[in-house]
C-alpha positions as CSV (number, residue, x, y, z in Angstrom):
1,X,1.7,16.6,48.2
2,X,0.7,12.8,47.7
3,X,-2.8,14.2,46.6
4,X,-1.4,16.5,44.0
5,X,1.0,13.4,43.0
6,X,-2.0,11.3,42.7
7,X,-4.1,13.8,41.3
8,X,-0.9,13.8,38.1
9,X,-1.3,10.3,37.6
10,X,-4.3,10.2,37.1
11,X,-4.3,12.7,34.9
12,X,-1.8,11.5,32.6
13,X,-3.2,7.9,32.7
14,X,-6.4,9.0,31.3
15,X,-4.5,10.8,28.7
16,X,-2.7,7.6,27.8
17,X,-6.1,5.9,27.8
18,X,-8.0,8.6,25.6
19,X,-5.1,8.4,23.5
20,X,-5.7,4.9,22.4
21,X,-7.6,3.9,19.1
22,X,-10.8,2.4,20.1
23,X,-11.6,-1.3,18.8
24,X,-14.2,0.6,16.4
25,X,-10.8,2.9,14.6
26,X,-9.0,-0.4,14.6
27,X,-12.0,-2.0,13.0
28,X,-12.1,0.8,10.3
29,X,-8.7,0.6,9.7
30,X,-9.3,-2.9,8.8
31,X,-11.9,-2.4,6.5
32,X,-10.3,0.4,4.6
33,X,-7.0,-2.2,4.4
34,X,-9.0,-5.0,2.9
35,X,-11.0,-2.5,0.3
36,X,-7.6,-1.4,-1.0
37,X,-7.3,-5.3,-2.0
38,X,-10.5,-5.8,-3.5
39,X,-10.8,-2.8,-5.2
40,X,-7.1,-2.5,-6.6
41,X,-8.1,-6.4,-7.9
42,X,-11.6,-5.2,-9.5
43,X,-9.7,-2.5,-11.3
44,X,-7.3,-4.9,-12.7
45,X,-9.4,-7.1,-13.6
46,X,-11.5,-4.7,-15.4
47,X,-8.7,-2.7,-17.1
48,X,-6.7,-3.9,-20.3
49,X,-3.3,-2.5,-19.5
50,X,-0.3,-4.1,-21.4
51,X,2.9,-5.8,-19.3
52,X,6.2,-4.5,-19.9
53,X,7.3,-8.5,-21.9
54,X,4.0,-7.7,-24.4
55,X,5.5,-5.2,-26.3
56,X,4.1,-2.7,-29.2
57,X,1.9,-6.4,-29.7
58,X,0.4,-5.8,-26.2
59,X,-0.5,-2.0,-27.1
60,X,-2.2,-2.9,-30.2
61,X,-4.3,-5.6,-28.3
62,X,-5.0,-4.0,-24.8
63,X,-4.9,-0.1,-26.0
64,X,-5.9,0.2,-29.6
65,X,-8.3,-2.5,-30.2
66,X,-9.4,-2.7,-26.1
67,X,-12.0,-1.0,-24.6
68,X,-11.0,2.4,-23.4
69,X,-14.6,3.0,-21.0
70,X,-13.5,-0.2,-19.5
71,X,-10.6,0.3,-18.9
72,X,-10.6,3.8,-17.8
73,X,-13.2,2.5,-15.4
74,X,-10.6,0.0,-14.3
75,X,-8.1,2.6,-13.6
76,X,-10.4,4.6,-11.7
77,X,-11.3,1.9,-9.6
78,X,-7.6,1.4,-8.6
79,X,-7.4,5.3,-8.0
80,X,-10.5,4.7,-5.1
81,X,-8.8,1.4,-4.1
82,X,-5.6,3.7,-3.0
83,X,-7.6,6.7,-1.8
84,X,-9.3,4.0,0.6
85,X,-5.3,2.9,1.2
86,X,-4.1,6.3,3.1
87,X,-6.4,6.2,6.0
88,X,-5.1,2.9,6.6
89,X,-1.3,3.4,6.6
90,X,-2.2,6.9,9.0
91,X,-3.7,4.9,11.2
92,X,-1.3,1.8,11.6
93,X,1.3,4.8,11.8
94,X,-0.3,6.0,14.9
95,X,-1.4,3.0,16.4
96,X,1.2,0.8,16.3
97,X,4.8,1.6,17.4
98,X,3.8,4.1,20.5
99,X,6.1,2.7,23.4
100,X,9.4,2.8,22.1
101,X,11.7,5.5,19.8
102,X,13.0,2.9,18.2
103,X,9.0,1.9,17.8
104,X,8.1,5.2,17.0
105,X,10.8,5.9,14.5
106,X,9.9,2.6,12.3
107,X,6.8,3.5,12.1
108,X,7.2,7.3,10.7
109,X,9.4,5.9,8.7
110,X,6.9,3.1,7.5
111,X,4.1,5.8,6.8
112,X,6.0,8.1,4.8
113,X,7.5,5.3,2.2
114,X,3.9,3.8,2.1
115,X,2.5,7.6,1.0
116,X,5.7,7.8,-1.3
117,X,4.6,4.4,-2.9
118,X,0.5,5.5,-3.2
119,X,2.4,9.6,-5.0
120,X,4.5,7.5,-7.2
121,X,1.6,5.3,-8.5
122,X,-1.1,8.0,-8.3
123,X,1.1,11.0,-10.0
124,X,3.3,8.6,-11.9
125,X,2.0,5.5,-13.2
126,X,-1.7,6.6,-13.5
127,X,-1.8,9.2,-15.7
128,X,1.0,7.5,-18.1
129,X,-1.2,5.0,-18.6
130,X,-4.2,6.7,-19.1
131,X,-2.0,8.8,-21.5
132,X,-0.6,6.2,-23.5
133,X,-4.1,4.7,-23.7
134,X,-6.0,7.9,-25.2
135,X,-3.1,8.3,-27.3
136,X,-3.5,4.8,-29.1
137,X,-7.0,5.0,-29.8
138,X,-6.5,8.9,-31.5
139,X,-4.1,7.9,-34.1
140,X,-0.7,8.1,-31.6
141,X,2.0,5.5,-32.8
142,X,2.8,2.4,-31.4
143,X,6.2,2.7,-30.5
144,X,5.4,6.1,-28.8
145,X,2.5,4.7,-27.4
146,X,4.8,2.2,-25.5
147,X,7.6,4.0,-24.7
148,X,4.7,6.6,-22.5
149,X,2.9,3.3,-20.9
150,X,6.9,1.9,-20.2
151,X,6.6,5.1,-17.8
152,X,4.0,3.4,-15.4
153,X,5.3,-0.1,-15.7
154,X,9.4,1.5,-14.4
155,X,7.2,4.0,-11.9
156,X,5.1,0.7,-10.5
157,X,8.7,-0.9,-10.4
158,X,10.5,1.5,-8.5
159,X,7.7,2.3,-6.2
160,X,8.0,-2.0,-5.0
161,X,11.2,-0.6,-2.9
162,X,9.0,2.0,-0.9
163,X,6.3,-0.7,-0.2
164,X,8.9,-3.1,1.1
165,X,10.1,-0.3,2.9
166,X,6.5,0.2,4.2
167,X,6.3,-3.3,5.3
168,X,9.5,-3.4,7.0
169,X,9.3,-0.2,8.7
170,X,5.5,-1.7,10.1
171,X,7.7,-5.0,11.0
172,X,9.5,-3.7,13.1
173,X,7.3,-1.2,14.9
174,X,4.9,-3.7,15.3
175,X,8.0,-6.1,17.4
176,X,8.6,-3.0,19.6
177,X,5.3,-3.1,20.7
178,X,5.3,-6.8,20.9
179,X,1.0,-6.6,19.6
180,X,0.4,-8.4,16.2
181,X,4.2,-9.4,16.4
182,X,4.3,-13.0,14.5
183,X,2.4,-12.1,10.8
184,X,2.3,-7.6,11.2
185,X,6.1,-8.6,12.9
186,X,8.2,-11.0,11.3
187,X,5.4,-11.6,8.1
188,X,6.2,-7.7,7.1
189,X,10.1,-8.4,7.6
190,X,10.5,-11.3,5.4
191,X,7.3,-9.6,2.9
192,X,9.8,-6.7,2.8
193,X,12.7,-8.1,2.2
194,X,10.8,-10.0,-0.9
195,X,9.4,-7.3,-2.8
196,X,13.3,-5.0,-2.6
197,X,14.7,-8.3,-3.8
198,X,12.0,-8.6,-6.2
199,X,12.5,-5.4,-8.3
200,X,15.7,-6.5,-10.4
201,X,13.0,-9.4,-11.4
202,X,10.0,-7.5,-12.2
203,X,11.9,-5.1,-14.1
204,X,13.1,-7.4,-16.6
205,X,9.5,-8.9,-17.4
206,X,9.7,-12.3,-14.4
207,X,7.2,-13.0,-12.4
208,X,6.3,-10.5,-9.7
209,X,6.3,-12.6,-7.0
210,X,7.0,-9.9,-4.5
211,X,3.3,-7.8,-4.9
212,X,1.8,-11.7,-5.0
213,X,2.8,-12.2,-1.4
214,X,2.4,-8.9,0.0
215,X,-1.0,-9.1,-1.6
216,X,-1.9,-11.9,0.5
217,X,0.5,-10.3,3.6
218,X,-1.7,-7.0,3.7
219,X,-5.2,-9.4,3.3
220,X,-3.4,-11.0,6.7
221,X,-2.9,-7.2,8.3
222,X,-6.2,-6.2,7.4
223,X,-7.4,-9.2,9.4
224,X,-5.3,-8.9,12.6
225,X,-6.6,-4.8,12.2
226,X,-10.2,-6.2,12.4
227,X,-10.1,-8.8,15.2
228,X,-7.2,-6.9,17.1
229,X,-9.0,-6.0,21.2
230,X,-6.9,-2.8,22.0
231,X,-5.7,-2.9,25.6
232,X,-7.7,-0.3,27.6
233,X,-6.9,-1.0,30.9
């Protein structure tokens, strides 16, 4: 009986061990959190795409007289940047919130509004843009012109509640599990809080603070992702 008892622990603790990310998927997870950044900042930077303040002005400048290979190539760089971003949120959703429900539930919880915020920008706020763009440079209006590109800018809006959501959900799986608690932990909380509070002020043309610091929030996750040593023992 003790041998078969044995035999059952054993068995189950090598499960629980196999069943830990490596420091290599950790790693990777990293990397593909840190391209998102780079690669989502390459394609703004390359891109010409109007704010919401710049008006039918904006659209003549950035759509109509702008370069539309640029910034086409601009946009799809941001596309790759948040294709790179979904192995990433999987990941942290399966690594990090394992020992408790409570745990377990933030972090479903954090997955799912970080995939709503990367189908709101993909299905939404790309193709209005690219949309309102071709439209300008083949004789479309301006006023109709900005009223289509006004679709992204309220989609990238809206979709700053599911990536607070995101961080907070990650927040507070990451405390459960007391690993990466102080910047994954309480950095996400008060990130999270930031960029909710943050979309009454974005929408009305203020700075957007909110995606400023989460910008330099995720850098930090990306980080702790790469240096994190998973306990194997």
């Amino acid at each position: 009986m003790s041998q078969t008892a044995s035999r059952t622990t054993l068995v189950k603790h090598h499960q629980t061990t196999a069943d830990q990310p490596t420091r290599a998927l950790w790693r990777a997870a990293g990397g593909f959190a840190l391209a998102h950044v780079v690669l989502m900042l390459a394609g703004i930077a390359l891109a010409e795409s109007p704010l919401f303040q710049d008006g039918t002005k904006g659209i003549q400048e950035g759509y109509v007289e702008g370069n539309m290979a640029r910034t086409m190539a601009g946009g799809m760089v941001e596309t790759l940047a948040f294709v790179l971003l979904i192995p990433a949120l999987v990941f942290l959703a399966r690594a990090v919130g394992r020992r408790t429900e409570v745990g377990r539930w933030a972090a479903q919880t954090a997955l799912m509004a970080g995939m709503g915020y990367v189908a709101v920008t993909m299905a939404v706020g790309f193709p209005a843009g690219a949309a309102a763009l071709y439209g300008a440079q083949h004789g479309l209006d301006l006023d109709t012109s900005f009223a289509i590109n006004n679709i992204r800018i309220f989609g990238y809006f809206l979709s700053l509640s599911l990536l607070g959501a995101h961080a907070i959900g990650l927040s507070i799986a990451a405390r459960q599990d007391r690993i990466m608690s102080r910047w994954v932990g309480w950095g996400g909380l008060f990130t999270g809080a930031l960029l909710v509070a943050s979309v009454p002020a974005a929408a009305i043309g203020q700075q957007d603070w909110g995606t400023l610091v989460w910008l330099v929030w995720w850098v930090g996750v990306a980080v702790c992702l790469l240096r994190h040593r998973p306990d194997v023992s």
